[in-house]
N, C-alpha and C positions, 0 to 999 in steps of 0.2 A: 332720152329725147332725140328727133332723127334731126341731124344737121346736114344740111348740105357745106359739102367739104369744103375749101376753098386752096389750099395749099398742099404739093405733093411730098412732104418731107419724112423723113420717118425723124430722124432726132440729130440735134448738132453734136448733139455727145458722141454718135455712134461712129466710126470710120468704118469702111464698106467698101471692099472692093470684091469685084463682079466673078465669079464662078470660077474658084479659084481651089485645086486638090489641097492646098497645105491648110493647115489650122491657124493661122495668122489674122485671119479677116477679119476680126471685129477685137477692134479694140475696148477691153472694160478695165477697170480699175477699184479695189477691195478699201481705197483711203477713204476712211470715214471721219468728216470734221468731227470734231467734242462737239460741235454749237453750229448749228446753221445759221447763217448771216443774210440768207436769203431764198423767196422765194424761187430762185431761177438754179442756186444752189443745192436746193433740196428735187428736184426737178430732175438734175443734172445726174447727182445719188443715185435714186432709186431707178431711171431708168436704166442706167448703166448695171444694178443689180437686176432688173428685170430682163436684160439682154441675158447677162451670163445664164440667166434660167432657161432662158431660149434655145439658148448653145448647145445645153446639157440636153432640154428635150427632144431637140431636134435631130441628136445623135440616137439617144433613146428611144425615140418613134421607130426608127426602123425592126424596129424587135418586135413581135408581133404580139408576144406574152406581155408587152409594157403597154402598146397599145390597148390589150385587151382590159387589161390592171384599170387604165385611164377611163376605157368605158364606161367598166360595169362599177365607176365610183360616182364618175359624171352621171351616171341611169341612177343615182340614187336622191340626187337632188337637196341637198340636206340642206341647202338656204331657200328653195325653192325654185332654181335654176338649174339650165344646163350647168354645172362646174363643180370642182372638187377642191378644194383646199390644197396647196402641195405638201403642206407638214399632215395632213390626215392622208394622204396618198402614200405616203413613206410607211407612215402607221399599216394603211391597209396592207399593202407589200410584206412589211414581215412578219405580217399573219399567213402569206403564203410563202415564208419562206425564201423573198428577194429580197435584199442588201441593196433598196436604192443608192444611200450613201456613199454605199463601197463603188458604185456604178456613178453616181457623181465626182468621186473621187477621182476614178481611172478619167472617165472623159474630158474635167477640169484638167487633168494634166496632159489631157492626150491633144487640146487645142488651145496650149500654152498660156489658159489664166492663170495668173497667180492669184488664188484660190482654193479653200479648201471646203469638202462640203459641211463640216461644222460653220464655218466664214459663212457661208453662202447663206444658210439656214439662219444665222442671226444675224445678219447684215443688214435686216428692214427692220428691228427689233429699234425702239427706243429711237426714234424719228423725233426729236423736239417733244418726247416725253409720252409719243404714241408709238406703237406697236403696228406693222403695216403685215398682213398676210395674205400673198401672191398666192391667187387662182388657178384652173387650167379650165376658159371657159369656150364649150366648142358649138359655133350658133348650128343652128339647122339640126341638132341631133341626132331629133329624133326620126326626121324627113329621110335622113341616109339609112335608119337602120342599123346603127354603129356596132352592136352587138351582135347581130347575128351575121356580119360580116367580119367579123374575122376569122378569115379564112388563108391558110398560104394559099389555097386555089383560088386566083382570086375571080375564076371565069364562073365561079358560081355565084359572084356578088349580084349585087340588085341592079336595076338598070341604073339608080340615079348614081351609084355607085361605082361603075363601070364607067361612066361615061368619062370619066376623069382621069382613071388609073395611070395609064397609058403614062400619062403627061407626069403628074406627082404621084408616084406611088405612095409616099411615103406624106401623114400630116403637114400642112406646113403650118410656121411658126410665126405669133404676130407678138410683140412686146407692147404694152399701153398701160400707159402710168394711170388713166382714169380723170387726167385732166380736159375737162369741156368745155373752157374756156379757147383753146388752142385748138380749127378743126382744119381738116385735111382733107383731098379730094382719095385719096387712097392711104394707106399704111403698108410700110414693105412687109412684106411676108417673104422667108426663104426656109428649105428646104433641103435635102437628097435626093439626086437622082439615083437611079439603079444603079449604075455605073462610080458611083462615089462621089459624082461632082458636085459639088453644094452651089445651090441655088439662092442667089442672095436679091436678085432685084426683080419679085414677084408684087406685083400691085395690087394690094387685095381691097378690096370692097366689099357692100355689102352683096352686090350682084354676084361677086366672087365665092361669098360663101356659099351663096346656094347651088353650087355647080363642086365645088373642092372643101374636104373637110380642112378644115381652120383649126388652131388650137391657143387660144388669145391669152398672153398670158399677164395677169392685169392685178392690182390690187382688190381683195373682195372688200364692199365697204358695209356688209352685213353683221361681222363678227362685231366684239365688242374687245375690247386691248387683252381680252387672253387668247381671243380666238375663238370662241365660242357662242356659237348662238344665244340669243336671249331668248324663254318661252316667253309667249305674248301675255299678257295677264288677264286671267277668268273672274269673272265676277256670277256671285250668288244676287240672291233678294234678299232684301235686308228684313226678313220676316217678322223680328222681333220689334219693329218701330211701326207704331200705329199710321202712318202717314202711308206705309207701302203702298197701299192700294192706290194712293195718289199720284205718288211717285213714278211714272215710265221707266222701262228701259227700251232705247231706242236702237233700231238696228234697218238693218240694211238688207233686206231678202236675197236678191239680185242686183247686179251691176252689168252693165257692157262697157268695155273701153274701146273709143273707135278712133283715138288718136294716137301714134309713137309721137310721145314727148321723153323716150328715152333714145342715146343714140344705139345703132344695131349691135353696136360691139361690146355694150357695155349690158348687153341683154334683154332680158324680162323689166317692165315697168313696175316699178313701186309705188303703188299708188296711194296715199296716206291722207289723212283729216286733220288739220286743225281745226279746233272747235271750241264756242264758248259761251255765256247764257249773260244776258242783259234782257233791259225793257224795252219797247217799242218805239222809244223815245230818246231809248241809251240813258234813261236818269234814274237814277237811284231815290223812289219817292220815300226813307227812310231820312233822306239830308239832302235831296236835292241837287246830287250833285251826278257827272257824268261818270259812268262806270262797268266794266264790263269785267268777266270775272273765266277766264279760260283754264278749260280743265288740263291739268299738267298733269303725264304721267310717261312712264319710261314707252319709246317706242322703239324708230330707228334712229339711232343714235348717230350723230354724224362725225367720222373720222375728222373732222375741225376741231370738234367741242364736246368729246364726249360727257364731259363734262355736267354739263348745262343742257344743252342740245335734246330738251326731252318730252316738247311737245309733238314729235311726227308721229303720229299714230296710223301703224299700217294696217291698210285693211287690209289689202292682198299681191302679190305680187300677180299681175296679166303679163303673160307669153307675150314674143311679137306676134307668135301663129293665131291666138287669139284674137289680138288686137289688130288684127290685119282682114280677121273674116269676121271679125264684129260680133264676137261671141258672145251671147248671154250668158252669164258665168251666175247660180247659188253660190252666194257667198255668205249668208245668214250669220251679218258679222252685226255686232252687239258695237257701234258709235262712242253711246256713252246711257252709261248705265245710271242714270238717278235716282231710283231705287236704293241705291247704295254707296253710291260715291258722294264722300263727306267732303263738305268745301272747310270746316274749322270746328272744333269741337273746345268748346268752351270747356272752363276749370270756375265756377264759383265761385270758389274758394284762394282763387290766386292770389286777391288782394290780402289776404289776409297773411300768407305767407310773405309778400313784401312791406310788412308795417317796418317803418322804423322807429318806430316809436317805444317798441317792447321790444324783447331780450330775442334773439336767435333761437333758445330753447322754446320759449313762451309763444312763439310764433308757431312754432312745431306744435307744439301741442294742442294750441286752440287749430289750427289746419286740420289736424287731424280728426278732430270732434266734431267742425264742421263736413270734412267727406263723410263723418258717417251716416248726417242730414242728406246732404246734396250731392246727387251723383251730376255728372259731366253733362254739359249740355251740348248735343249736337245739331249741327247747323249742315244741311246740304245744299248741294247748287241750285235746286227747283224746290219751292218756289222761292226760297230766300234772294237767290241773285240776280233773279231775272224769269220772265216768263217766254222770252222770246230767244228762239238756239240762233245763233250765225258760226256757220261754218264755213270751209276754204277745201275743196278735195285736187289735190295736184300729186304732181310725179315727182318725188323727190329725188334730189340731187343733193351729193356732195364729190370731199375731193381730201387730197393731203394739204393743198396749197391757198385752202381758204378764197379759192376763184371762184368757187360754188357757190354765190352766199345768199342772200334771202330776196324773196322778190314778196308785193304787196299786193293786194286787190283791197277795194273800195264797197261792201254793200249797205247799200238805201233803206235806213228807215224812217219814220216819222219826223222830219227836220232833224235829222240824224244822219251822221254817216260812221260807218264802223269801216276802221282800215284794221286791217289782217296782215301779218308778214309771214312767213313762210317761207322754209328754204327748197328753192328751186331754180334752175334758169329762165324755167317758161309758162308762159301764164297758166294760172291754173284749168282743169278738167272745170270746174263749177266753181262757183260760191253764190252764198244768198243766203234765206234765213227763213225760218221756221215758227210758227206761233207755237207753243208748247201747251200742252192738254192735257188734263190730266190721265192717269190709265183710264178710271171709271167715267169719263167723258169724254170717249174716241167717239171721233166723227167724221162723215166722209165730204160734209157742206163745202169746205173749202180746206186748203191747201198748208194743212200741220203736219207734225211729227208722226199724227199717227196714221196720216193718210197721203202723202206727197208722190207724185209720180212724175220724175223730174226727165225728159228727154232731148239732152241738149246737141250740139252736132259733135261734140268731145266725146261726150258720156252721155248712160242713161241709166237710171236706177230708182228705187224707191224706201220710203222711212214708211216703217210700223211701230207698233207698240208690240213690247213683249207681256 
C-alpha cells in the first residue's frame, strides 16, 4: 500500500557516519536474546541483521559477475516479484561455481563485523518460533533492462540506464524490515563510489528508484517457515455427486487494479478474497438462527500466524506497472469452487461408535456392520449454508511485529449486516455480496455469481460460472 512518508529516519539501531574510506560505519551486532521481550526488541534484531546483509551487498555489487548472478535470479520471479531469496541466491552461485559464503566471509571481516557467514545466514532463523527470509528486491526492473546491461562498457547501456551511472555506478543498498506501521518520507540508501568512497547518506524514494537501481533488502513474507513457496491449490468437479450440475464454480475472468494499497518498497500488490456463503437475511432457516459459514483454506499465510492465518486467498499478485496504467489483467482465477469444496462430511454411524452403554469391542463391531449399510454423508457450502456469497477483496498485509493486523468492512443485506475482518492496513479493493445460482440456472437479469460486472474506482472485474 503507498504511504505517504512522514519521517526521515532510517533506524535508531543503525550508527551512520557520512562517506567515510574505513570499514567502521555502521555499527551491527550478532547478540541474539533466547526470548524476545518485545516488540521494539525484535525490531531492533532483525534490522541490525538486515543491515549487516547490506554491508556484504554493497561490497558485492561492485563485481559485475554478482550483479549479473542477482539479475538473472530477480528475471526469474519465483514469488511473482521482482526478487530473489538470498539463501536460493547462494544456491544459484555454486551452481556456477561462486563461493558466496567464502565472499561473505572475507567482506564480514574486511568491515569489522563480528560475524560469520554461517551467523549471518541463520541469525533470522527462529524469530519467536518463526523463521524470517531476507530478500534482494530491486523496484523498476524491468524498466532499466537490468540484464542486458551488464556491461563493463557501460557507454553501451540504455538511456534510462545511463542517465545515473555517472553518479552511482554501483547498486545502491536499502535495509527494510517490512514494518508499515512505521512510515518515512525517504530511506537511506548508500553505496560506492568509483573511487572507494562509500556513500552512506542517499535519500531514496520512490521517485529515486525510478531514476537509480535500488537493491531493497527486506524480509520476503511469501515463503512459508522453510522457505518455500506454497503451490496454490487446484480444484477438479466433483463429477461423481449428482448435485454437480447444480453446484457452480465461480471465478473470476479478469480483474484491473487501479489503486497501490501496497507501499513501493515492499513491491507487487497481493491482492487476495475473503469469502463466505450465508442467506439473504444472514439466518439460518434450518434453526433460525444467525449464521454465516467462510471458506477456510491455506492461502497467504501471514508471517504473524502462520499458524491459523489461513483464510487469505490470493488471487494474484498486480505489478505497480500494472497498477499504475490500470491494466486489465486474465486472471481466470477459480474464487471458490462449489462444485467441490465440502463444508462437513458426516459419519452415520458416529453415534454408535460412542455408546456407552456396550463394550469397546461390541461398539466396534456393530460400526462396522453399519458402514457397510451407510456410506458418509456429505454436506457442501451451496446450497446447504447459504444461497447468498459475501466477499471482501483487499491487498494483503502482514509483518514480523504483528503491527499488520486485521482491518473490517461492513456488507448490507436484508436487515442484515455481515462484518468481514481481514488482514490488512487499508480498506479494501471491494466487498459486497452475490445471490448464488445455480450452474443450470445462469442468468444475465440481474447481478449473481454468474453474471456480475463490478467497476469500482479501486478495482474492476467480473464473476462467471464455470
Amino acid at each position: 500500500m503507498y504511504k505517504h512518508l512522514k519521517i526521515g529516519i532510517f533506524s535508531a539501531s543503525l550508527i551512520i557516519f557520512s562517506c567515510k574510506k574505513n570499514y567502521n560505519y555502521i555499527e551491527t551486532s550478532f547478540s541474539k536474546p533466547s526470548n524476545f521481550s518485545s516488540t521494539i526488541e525484535i525490531k531492533d534484531y532483525i534490522n541490525k541483521q538486515l543491515q549487516t546483509y547490506a554491508i556484504v551487498f554493497a561490497e558485492l555489487a561492485k563485481d559485475q559477475e554478482i550483479r549479473y548472478l542477482v539479475h538473472q535470479n530477480v528475471a526469474k520471479q519465483f514469488d511473482g516479484d521482482d526478487n530473489v531469496l538470498i539463501k536460493d541466491l547462494i544456491i544459484s552461485a555454486e551452481k556456477k561455481g561462486i563461493n558466496l559464503k567464502e565472499k561473505f566471509d572475507y567482506i564480514l571481516k574486511k568491515t569489522n563485523q563480528n560475524i560469520s557467514s554461517e551467523q549471518l545466514l541463520a541469525s533470522l532463523n527462529d524469530i519467536n518460533k518463526q523463521n524470517v527470509y531476507p530478500h534482494i528486491y530491486i523496484p523498476n526492473f524491468e524498466k532499466f533492462n537490468l540484464l542486458n546491461n551488464d556491461k563493463s562498457d557501460k557507454s553501451k547501456s540504455t538511456d534510462a540506464f545511463q542517465d545515473y551511472i555517472d553518479k552511482y555506478p554501483y547498486p545502491v543498498m536499502v535495509a527494510y524490515d517490512g514494518d508499515e506501521s512505521v512510515t518515512l518520507d525517504y530511506y537511506t540508501g548508500y553505496t560506492y563510489a568509483t573511487d572507494e568512497t562509500f556513500i552512506d547518506d542517499i535519500h531514496v524514494n520512490e521517485e529515486f528508484t525510478n531514476e537509480n537501481e535500488v537493491w531493497v533488502i527486506t524480509p520476503n513474507e511469501n515463503v512459508n517457515n522453510d522457505g518455500v513457496m506454497v503451490a496454490p491449490p487446484t480444484f477438479t468437479n466433483n463429477t461423481l455427486n449428482s448435485n454437480v450440475t447444480e453446484r457452480p464454480d465461480l471465478y473470476f475472468p479478469n480483474m484491473t487494479v487501479k489503486e497501490h494499497k501496497e507501499s513501493w518498497i515492499k513491491g507487487a500488490s497481493e491482492v487476495c478474497i475473503y469469502v463466505g456463503v450465508s442467506w439473504d437475511n444472514g439466518i439460518d432457516p434450518s434453526n433460525g438462527k444467525y449464521s454465516t459459514t467462510f471458506w477456510t483454506n491455506p492461502g497467504m499465510i501471514s508471517l504473524a500466524d502462520r499458524n491459523s492465518d489461513v483464510n487469505n486467498i490470493e488471487i494474484r499478485k498486480f505489478s505497480r506497472k500494472e497498477v499504475s496504467k490500470k491494466k486489465n489483467i486474465d486472471i481466470n482465477f477459480t474464487y471458490f469452487p462449489l462444485s467441490s469444496e465440502i463444508y462437513y462430511i458426516e459419519d452415520p454411524c458416529l453415534s454408535i461408535r460412542l455408546r456407552s452403554n456396550q463394550t469397546p469391542q461390541q461398539n466396534v463391531i456393530d460400526y462396522n456392520a453399519c458402514k457397510m449399510q451407510n456410506q458418509n454423508i456429505t454436506h457442501y457450502f451451496y446450497p446447504e449454508r447459504g444461497d447468498y456469497l459475501y466477499y471482501c477483496i483487499y491487498e494483503y498485509d502482514t509483518g514480523l511485529f504483528n503491527s499488520n493486523g486485521t482491518s473490517s468492512t461492513e456488507i448490507q443485506g436484508t436487515n442484515y449486516i455481515q462484518k468481514i475482518y481481514y488482514r490488512s492496513n487499508e480498506s479494501p479493493y471491494f466487498s459486497g455480496r452475490l445471490k448464488i445460482v445455480p450452474r443450470n440456472q445462469a442468468t444475465q437479469s440481474y447481478e449473481n455469481t454468474s453474471w456480475a460486472n463490478i467497476n469500482d474506482e479501486a478495482i474492476s472485474f467480473t464473476s462467471r460460472h464455470r
